[in-house]
NUNULUM-546941 format. One record per residue (C-alpha): chain; x, y, z; residue number from 1. Coordinates in Angstrom, 1 decimal, decimal comma, m for minus. Layout:
BEGIN
<atom><selum>A</selum><px>X</px><py>Y</py><pz>Z</pz><seke>NUM</seke></atom>
...
# end
This chain:
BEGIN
<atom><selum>A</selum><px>39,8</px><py>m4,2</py><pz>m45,2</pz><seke>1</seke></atom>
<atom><selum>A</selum><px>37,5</px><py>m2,7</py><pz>m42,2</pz><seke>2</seke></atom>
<atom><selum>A</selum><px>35,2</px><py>m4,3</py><pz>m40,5</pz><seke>3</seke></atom>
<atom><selum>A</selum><px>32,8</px><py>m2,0</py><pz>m41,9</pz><seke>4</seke></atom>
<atom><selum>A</selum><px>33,4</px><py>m2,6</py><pz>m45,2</pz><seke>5</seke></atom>
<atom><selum>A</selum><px>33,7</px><py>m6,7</py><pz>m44,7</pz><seke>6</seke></atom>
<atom><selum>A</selum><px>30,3</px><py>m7,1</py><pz>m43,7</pz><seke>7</seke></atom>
<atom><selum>A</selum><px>28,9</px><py>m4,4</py><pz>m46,2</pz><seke>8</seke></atom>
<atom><selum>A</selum><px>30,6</px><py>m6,9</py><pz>m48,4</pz><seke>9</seke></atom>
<atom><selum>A</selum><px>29,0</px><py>m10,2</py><pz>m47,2</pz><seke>10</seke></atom>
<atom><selum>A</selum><px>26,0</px><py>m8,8</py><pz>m47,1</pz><seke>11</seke></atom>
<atom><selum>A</selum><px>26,1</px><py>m7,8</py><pz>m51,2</pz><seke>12</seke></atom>
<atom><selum>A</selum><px>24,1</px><py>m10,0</py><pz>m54,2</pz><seke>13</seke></atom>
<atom><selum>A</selum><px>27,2</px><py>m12,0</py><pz>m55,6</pz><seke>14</seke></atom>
<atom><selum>A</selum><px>25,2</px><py>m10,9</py><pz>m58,7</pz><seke>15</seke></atom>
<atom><selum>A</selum><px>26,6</px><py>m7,7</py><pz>m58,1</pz><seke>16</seke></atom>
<atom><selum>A</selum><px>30,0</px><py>m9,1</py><pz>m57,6</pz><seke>17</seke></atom>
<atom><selum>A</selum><px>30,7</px><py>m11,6</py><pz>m60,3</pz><seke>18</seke></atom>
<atom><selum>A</selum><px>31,0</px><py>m10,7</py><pz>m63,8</pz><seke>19</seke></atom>
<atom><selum>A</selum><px>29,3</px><py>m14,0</py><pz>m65,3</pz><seke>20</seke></atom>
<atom><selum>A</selum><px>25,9</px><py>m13,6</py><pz>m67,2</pz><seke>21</seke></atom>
<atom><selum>A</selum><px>22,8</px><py>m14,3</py><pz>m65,0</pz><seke>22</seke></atom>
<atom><selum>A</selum><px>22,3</px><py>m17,6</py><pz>m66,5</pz><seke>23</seke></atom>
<atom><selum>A</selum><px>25,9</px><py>m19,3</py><pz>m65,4</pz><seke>24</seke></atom>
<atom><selum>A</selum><px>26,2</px><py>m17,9</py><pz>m61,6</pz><seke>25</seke></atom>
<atom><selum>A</selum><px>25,9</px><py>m20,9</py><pz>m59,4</pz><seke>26</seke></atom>
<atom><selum>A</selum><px>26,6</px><py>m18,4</py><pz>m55,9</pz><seke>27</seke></atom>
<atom><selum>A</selum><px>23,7</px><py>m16,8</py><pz>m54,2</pz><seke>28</seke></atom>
<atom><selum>A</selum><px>24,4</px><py>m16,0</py><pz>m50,8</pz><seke>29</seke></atom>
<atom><selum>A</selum><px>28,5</px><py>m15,2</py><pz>m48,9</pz><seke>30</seke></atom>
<atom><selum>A</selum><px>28,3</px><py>m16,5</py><pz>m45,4</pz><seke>31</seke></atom>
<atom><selum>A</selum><px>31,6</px><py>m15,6</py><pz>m43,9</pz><seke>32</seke></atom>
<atom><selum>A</selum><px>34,8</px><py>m14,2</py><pz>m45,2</pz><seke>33</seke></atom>
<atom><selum>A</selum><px>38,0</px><py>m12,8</py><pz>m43,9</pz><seke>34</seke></atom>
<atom><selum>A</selum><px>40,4</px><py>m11,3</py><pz>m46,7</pz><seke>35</seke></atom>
<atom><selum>A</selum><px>43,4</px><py>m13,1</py><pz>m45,3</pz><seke>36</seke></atom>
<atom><selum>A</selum><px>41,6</px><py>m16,7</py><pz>m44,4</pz><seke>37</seke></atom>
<atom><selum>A</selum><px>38,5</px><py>m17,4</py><pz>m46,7</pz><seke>38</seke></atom>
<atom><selum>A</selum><px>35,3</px><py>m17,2</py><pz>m48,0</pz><seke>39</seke></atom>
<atom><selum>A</selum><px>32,2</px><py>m19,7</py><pz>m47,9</pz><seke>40</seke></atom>
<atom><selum>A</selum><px>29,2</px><py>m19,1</py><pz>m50,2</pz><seke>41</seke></atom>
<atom><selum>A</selum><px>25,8</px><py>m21,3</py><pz>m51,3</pz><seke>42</seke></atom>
<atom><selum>A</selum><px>24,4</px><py>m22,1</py><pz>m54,3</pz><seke>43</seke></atom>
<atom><selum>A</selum><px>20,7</px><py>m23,9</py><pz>m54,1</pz><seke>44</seke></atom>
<atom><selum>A</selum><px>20,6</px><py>m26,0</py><pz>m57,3</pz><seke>45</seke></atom>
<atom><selum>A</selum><px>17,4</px><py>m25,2</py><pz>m59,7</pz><seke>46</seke></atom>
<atom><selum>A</selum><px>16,0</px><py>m27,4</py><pz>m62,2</pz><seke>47</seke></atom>
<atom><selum>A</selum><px>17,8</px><py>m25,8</py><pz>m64,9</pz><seke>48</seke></atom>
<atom><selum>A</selum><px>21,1</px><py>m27,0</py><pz>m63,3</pz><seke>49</seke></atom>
<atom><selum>A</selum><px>20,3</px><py>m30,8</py><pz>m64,1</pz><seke>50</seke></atom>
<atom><selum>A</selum><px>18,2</px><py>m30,4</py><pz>m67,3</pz><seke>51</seke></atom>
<atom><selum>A</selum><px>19,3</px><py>m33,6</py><pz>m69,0</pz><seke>52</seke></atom>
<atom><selum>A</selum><px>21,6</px><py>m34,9</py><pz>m66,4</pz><seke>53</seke></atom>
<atom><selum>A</selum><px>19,9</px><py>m37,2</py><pz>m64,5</pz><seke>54</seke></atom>
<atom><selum>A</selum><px>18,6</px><py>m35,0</py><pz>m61,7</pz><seke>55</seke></atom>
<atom><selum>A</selum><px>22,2</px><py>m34,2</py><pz>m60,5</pz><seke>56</seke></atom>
<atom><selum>A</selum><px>24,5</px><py>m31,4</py><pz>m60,5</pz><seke>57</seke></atom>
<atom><selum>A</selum><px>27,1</px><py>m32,4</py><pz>m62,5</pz><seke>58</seke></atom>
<atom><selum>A</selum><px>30,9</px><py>m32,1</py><pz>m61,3</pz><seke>59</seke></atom>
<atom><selum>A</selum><px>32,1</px><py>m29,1</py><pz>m63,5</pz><seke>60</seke></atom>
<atom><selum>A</selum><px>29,0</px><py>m27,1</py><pz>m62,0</pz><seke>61</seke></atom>
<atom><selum>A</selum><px>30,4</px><py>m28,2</py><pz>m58,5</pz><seke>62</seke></atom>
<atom><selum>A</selum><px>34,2</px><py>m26,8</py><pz>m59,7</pz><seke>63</seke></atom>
<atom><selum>A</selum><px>32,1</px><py>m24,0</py><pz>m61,1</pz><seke>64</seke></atom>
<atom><selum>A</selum><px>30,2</px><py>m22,8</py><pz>m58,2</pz><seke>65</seke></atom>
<atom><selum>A</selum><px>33,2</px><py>m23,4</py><pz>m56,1</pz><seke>66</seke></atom>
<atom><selum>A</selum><px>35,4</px><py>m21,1</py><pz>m58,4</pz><seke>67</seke></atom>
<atom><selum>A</selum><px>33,2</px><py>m18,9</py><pz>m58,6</pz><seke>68</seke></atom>
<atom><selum>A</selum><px>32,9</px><py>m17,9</py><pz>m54,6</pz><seke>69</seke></atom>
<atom><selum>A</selum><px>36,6</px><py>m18,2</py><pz>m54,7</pz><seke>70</seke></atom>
<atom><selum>A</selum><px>36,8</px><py>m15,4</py><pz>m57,6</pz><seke>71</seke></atom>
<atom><selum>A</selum><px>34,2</px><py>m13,0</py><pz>m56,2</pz><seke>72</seke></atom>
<atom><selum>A</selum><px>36,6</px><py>m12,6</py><pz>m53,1</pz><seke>73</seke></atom>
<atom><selum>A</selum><px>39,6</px><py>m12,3</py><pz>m55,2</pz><seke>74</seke></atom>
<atom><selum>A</selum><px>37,5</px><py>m9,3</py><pz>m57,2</pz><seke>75</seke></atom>
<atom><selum>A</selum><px>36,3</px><py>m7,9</py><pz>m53,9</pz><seke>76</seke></atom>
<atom><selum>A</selum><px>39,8</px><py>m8,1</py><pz>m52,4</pz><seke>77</seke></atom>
<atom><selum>A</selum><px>41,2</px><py>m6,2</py><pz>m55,4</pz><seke>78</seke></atom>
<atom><selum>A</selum><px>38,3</px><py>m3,8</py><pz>m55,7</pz><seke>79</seke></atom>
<atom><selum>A</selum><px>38,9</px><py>m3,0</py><pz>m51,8</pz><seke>80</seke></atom>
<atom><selum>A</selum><px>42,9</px><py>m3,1</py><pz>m52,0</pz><seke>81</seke></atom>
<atom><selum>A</selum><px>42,6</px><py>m0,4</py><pz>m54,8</pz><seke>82</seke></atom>
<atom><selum>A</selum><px>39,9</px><py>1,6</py><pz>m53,8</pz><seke>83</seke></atom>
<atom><selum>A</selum><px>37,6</px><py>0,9</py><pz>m56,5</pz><seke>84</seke></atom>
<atom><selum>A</selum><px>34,1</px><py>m0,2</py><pz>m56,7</pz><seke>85</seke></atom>
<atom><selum>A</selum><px>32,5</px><py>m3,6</py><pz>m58,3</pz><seke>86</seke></atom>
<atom><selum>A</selum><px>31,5</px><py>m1,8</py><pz>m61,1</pz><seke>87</seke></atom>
<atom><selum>A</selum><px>35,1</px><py>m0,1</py><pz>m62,0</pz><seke>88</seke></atom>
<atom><selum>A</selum><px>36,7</px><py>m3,5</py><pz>m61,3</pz><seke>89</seke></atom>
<atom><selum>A</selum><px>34,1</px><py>m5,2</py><pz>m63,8</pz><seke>90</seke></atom>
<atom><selum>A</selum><px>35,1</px><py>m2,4</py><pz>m66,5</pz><seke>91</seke></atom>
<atom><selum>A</selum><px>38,7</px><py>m2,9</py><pz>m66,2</pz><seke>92</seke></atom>
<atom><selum>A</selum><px>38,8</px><py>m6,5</py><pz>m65,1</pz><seke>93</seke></atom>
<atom><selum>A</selum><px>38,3</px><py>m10,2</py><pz>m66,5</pz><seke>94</seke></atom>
<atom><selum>A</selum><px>38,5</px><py>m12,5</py><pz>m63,4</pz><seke>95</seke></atom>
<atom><selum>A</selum><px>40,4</px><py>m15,8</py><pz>m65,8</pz><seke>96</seke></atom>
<atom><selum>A</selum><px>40,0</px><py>m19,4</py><pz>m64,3</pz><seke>97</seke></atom>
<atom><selum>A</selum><px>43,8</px><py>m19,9</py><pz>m64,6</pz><seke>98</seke></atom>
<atom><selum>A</selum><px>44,3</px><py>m23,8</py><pz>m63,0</pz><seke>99</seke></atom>
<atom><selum>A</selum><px>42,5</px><py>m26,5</py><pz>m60,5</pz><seke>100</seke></atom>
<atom><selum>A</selum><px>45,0</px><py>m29,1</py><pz>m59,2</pz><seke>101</seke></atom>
<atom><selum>A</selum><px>43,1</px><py>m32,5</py><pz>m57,6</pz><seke>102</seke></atom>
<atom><selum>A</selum><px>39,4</px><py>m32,8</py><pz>m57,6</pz><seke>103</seke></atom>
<atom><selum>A</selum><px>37,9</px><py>m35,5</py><pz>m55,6</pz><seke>104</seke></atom>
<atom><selum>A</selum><px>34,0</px><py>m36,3</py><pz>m55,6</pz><seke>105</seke></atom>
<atom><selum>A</selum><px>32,5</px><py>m38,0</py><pz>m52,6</pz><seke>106</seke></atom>
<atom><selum>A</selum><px>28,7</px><py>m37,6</py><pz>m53,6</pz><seke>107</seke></atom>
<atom><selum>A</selum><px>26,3</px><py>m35,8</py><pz>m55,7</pz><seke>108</seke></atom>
<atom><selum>A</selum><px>23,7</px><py>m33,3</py><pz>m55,1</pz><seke>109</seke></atom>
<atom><selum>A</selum><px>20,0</px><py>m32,9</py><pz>m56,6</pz><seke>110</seke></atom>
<atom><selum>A</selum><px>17,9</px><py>m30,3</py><pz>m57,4</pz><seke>111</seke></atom>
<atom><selum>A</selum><px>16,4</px><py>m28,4</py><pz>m54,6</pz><seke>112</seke></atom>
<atom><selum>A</selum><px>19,6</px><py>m29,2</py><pz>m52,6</pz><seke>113</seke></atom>
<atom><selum>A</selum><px>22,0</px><py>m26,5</py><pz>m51,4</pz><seke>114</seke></atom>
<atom><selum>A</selum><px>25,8</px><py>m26,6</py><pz>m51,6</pz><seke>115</seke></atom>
<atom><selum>A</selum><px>28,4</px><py>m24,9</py><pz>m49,3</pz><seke>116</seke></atom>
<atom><selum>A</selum><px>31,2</px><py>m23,5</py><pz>m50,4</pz><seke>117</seke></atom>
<atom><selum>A</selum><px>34,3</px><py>m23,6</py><pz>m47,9</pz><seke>118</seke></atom>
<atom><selum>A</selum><px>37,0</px><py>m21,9</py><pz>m49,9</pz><seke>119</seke></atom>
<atom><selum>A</selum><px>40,4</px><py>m21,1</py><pz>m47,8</pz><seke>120</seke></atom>
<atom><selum>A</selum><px>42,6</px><py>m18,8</py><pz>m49,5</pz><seke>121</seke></atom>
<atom><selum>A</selum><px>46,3</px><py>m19,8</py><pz>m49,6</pz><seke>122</seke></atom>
<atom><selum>A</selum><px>47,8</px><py>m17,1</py><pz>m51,3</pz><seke>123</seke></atom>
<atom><selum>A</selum><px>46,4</px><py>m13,1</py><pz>m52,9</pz><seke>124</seke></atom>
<atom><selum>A</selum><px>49,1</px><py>m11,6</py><pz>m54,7</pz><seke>125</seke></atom>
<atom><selum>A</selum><px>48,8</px><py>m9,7</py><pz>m57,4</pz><seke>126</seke></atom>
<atom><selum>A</selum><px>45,5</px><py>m9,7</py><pz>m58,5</pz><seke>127</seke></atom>
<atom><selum>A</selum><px>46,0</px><py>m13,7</py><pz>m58,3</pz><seke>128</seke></atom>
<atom><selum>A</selum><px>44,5</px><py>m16,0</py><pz>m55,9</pz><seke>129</seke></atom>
<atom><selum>A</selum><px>45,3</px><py>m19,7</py><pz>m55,0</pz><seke>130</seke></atom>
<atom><selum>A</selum><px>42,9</px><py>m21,2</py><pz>m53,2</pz><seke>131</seke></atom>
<atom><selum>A</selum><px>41,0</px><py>m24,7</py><pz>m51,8</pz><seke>132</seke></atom>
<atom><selum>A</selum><px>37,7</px><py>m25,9</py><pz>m51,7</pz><seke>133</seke></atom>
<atom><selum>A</selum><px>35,5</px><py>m28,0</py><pz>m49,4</pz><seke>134</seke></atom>
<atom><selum>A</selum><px>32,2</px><py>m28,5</py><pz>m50,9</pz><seke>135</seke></atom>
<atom><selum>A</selum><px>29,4</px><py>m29,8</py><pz>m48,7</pz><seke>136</seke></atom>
<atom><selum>A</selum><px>25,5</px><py>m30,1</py><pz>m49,2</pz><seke>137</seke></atom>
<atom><selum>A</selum><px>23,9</px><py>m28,8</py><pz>m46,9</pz><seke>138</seke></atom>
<atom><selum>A</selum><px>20,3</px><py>m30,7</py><pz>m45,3</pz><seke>139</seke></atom>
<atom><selum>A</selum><px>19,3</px><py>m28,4</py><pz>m43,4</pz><seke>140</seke></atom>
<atom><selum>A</selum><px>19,7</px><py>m24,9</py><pz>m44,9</pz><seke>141</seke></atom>
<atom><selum>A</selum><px>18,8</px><py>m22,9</py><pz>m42,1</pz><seke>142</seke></atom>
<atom><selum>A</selum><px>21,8</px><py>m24,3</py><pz>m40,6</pz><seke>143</seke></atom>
<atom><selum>A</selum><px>23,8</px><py>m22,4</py><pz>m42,8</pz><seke>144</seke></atom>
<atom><selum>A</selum><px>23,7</px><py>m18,8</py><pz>m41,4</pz><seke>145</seke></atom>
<atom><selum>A</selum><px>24,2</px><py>m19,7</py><pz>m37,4</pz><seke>146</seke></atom>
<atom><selum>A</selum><px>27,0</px><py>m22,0</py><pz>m38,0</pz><seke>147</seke></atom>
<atom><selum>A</selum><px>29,0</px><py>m19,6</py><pz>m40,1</pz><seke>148</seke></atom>
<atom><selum>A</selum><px>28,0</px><py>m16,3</py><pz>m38,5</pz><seke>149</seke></atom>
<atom><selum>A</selum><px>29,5</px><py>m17,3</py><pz>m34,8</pz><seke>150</seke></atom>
<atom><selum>A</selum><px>32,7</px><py>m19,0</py><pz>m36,9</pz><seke>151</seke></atom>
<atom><selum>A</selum><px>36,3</px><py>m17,6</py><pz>m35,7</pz><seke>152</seke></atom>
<atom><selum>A</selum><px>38,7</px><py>m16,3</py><pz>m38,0</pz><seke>153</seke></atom>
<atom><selum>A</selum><px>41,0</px><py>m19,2</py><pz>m37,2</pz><seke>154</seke></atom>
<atom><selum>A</selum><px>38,5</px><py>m21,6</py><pz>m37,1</pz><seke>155</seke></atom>
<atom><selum>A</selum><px>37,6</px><py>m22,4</py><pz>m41,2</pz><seke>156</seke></atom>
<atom><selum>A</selum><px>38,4</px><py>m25,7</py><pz>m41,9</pz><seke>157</seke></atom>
<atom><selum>A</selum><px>39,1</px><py>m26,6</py><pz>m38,5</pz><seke>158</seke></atom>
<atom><selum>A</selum><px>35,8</px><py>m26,5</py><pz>m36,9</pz><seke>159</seke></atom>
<atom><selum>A</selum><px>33,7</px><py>m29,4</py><pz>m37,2</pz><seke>160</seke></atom>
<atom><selum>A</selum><px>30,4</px><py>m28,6</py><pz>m39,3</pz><seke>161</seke></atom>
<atom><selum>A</selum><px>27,0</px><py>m29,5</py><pz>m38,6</pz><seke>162</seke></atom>
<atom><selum>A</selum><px>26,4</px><py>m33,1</py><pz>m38,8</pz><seke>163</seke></atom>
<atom><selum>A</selum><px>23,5</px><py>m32,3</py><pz>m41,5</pz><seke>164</seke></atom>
<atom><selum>A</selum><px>26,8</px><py>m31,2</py><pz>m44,0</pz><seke>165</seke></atom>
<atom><selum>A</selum><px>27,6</px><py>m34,0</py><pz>m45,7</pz><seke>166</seke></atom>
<atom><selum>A</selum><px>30,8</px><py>m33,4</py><pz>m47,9</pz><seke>167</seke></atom>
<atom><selum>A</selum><px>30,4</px><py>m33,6</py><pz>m51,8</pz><seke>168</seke></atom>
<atom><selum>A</selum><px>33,7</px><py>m32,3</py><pz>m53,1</pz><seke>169</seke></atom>
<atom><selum>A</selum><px>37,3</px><py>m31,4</py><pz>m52,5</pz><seke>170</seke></atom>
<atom><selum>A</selum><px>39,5</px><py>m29,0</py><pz>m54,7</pz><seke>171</seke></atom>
<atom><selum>A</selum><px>42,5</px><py>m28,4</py><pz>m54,3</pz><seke>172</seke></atom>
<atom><selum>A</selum><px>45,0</px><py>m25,0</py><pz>m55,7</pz><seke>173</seke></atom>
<atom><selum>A</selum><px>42,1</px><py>m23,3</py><pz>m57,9</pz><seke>174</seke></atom>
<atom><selum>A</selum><px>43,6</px><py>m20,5</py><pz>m59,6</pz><seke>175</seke></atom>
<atom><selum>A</selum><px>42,6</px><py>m16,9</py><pz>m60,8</pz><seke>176</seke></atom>
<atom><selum>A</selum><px>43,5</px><py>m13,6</py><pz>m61,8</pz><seke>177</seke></atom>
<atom><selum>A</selum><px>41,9</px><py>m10,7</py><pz>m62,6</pz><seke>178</seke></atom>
<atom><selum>A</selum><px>43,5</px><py>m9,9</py><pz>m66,1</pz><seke>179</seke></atom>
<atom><selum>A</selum><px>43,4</px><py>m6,3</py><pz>m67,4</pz><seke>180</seke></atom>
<atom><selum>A</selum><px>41,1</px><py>m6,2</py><pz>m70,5</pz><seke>181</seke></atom>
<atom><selum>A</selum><px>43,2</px><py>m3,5</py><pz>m72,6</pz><seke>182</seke></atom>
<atom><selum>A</selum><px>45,9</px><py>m5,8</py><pz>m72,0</pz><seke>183</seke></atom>
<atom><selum>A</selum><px>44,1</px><py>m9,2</py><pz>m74,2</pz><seke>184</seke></atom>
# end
C-alpha cells in the first residue's frame, strides 16, 4: 500500500468501509494504521448504546466495536491488495467474525464517553486476519488525534498512552475473513 493511498484510507467514513447497517457500527473515526502493524479507531458511545443497560456499554458492544475496526482494515487491506474499491469488495464480500480467544474487562464506559481502539494485527493471509485488541476510554478526546498522528510504525503497543487513557478491555486472537458470497 502507498503512502498515498494509506492516508486517503484513514481519512475515509468507516461508514463507507464496513458493511454493517447504520444502526450496529460502533467505529467512527481511524486514527493510525499501517497494513503490516495495526489499526486504532474511536467509537463515542450514544444513548442508544445503553438503552436498558444501566448507562453502560455493555461488553459484546466493546468486542463489537473492537472487531469491527479490526475488520474494516482486513476489507481495506484486501480491497487495496486486489485492486478493488470498497464498494466491489462489499458486492463480492461478507467480512465473518470467525473466533475471539481471551477477553478481559478492566472497566466500563458510559454514554458520552469515547473508546480507543488499539488493534495490532498478527497475521493477513488470505483474506483472513488474526488480530489483538487494547481497548481504552479515552478522557480527553482531543487527545486522540496528536497522540496517534506523531505514533511510529514500530511504536503501537509499545508507546505509553496518554495518562487520560484508562484501559477498559483486552482481546486477544479476534478472527475474520472475508468470505465470498457466491460461495454461502
Amino acid at each position: 500500500m502507498t503512502e498515498p493511498n494509506r492516508k486517503a484510507w484513514l481519512a475515509s467514513d468507516p461508514r463507507e468501509i464496513l458493511l454493517h447497517g447504520p444502526s450496529k457500527i460502533y467505529l467512527d473515526h481511524h486514527w493510525w494504521f499501517y497494513p503490516s502493524t495495526g489499526i486504532v479507531g474511536s467509537y463515542e458511545v450514544q444513548a442508544k448504546d445503553v438503552h436498558d443497560h444501566f448507562g453502560v456499554f455493555r461488553g459484546v458492544d466493546m468486542i463489537e466495536s473492537a472487531g469491527q475496526t479490526g475488520v474494516s482494515a482486513c476489507s481495506m487491506l484486501f480491497a487495496y491488495i486486489d485492486l478493488k474499491s470498497a464498494p466491489e469488495v462489499q458486492q463480492r464480500f461478507i467480512m465473518a467474525f470467525l473466533g475471539l480467544g481471551q477477553a478481559v474487562f478492566h472497566d466500563f464506559v458510559e454514554q458520552g464517553e469515547t473508546l480507543v481502539n488499539v488493534c495490532a494485527i498478527h497475521q493477513y493471509k488470505f483474506r483472513q486476519i488474526r488480530f489483538s485488541a487494547v481497548v481504552y476510554k479515552a478522557h480527553e478526546p482531543a487527545e486522540i488525534a496528536p497522540y496517534f498522528a506523531h505514533l511510529p510504525e514500530d511504536q503501537l503497543g509499545v508507546a505509553p498512552v496518554p495518562e487520560s487513557f484508562k484501559k477498559v478491555a483486552e482481546f486477544t486472537d479476534f478472527i475474520g475473513r472475508a468470505i465470498n458470497r457466491n460461495k454461502i
